[in-house]
Structures are given as structure tokens and as C-alpha cells.
C-alpha positions in Angstrom: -15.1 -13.8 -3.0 -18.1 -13.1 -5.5 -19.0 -15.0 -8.4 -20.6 -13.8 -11.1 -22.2 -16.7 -13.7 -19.1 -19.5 -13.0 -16.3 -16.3 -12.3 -15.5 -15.7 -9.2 -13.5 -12.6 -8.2 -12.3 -9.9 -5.7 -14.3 -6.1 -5.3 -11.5 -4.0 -4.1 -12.6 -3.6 -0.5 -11.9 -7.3 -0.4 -8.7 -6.3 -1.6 -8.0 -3.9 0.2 -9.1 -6.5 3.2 -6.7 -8.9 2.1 -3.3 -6.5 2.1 -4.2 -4.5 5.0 -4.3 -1.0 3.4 -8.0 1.4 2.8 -9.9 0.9 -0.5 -8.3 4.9 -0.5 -5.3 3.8 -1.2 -5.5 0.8 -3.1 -7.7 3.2 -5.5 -4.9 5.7 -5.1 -2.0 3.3 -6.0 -3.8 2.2 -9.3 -4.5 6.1 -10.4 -0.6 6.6 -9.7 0.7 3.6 -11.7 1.7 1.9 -8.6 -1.2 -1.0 -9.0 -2.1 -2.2 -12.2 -5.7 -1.2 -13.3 -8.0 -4.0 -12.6 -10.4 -5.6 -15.4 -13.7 -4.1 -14.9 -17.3 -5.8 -15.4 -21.0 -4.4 -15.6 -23.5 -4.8 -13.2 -26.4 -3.7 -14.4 -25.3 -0.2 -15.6 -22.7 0.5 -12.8 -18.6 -0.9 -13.8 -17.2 -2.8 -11.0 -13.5 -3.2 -10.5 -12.4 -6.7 -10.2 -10.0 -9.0 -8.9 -8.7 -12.6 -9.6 -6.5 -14.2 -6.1 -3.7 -13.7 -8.9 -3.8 -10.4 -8.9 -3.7 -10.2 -5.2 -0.8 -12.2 -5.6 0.5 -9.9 -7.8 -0.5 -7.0 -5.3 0.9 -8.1 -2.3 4.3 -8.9 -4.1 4.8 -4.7 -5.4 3.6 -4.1 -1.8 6.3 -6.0 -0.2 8.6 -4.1 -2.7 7.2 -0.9 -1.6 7.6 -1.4 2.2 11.0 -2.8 1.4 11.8 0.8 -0.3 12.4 -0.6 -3.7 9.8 1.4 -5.8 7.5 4.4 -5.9 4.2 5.4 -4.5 
């Protein structure tokens, strides 16, 4: 987990870490509809997807409704 000021949050690779799938598909799952788009800060001048643990929460629960076949991908 990074912080950024008092914030902490996810990147996606620790997401993707976290539910065992490739930042490829993570990244694929949000451009399909299957993920939620992340909230997205500055750095500098480059946007960086981030994540709360609730949103990995929130993850891991439409994953478990994918492998489960209930859903789309």
C-alpha cells in the first residue's frame, strides 16, 4: 500500500497481486465494464489509477461471481 499526503491506496499491480489475475486483465476487465473504473490521481504530470482495500473488496466479490459463472467478461 502507498500513501500519498495521509491517503493511502492500491496501484493496480498491487491489485492485480491481491486477486491473483495480470495487471492485463485487471486493465482489461475495467475497459469491458466488468471492473469499475478506478479514481485516478496526479503524480507529477502522469494519472495513476488507484485503489482503496474497499475496492478490492468490491473486486474480489464480482470475481468470485465470475468464476462462479454468474456474469460477463
Amino acid at each position: 500500500m502507498k500513501t500519498k499526503g495521509e491517503r493511502q491506496f492500491l496501484t493496480i499491480s498491487d491489485v492485480a497481486k491481491q486477486l491473483g489475475l495480470s495487471v492485463v486483465t485487471v486493465r482489461r476487465y475495467v475497459r469491458n465494464g466488468t471492473f469499475p473504473h478506478p479514481k485516478r490521481e496526479f503524480f507529477g504530470r502522469q494519472s495513476v489509477a488507484i485503489y482503496s482495500s474497499a475496492d478490492v473488496e468490491a473486486l474480489s466479490k464480482i470475481l468470485e461471481r465470475l468464476r462462479k459463472g454468474v456474469g460477463h467478461v
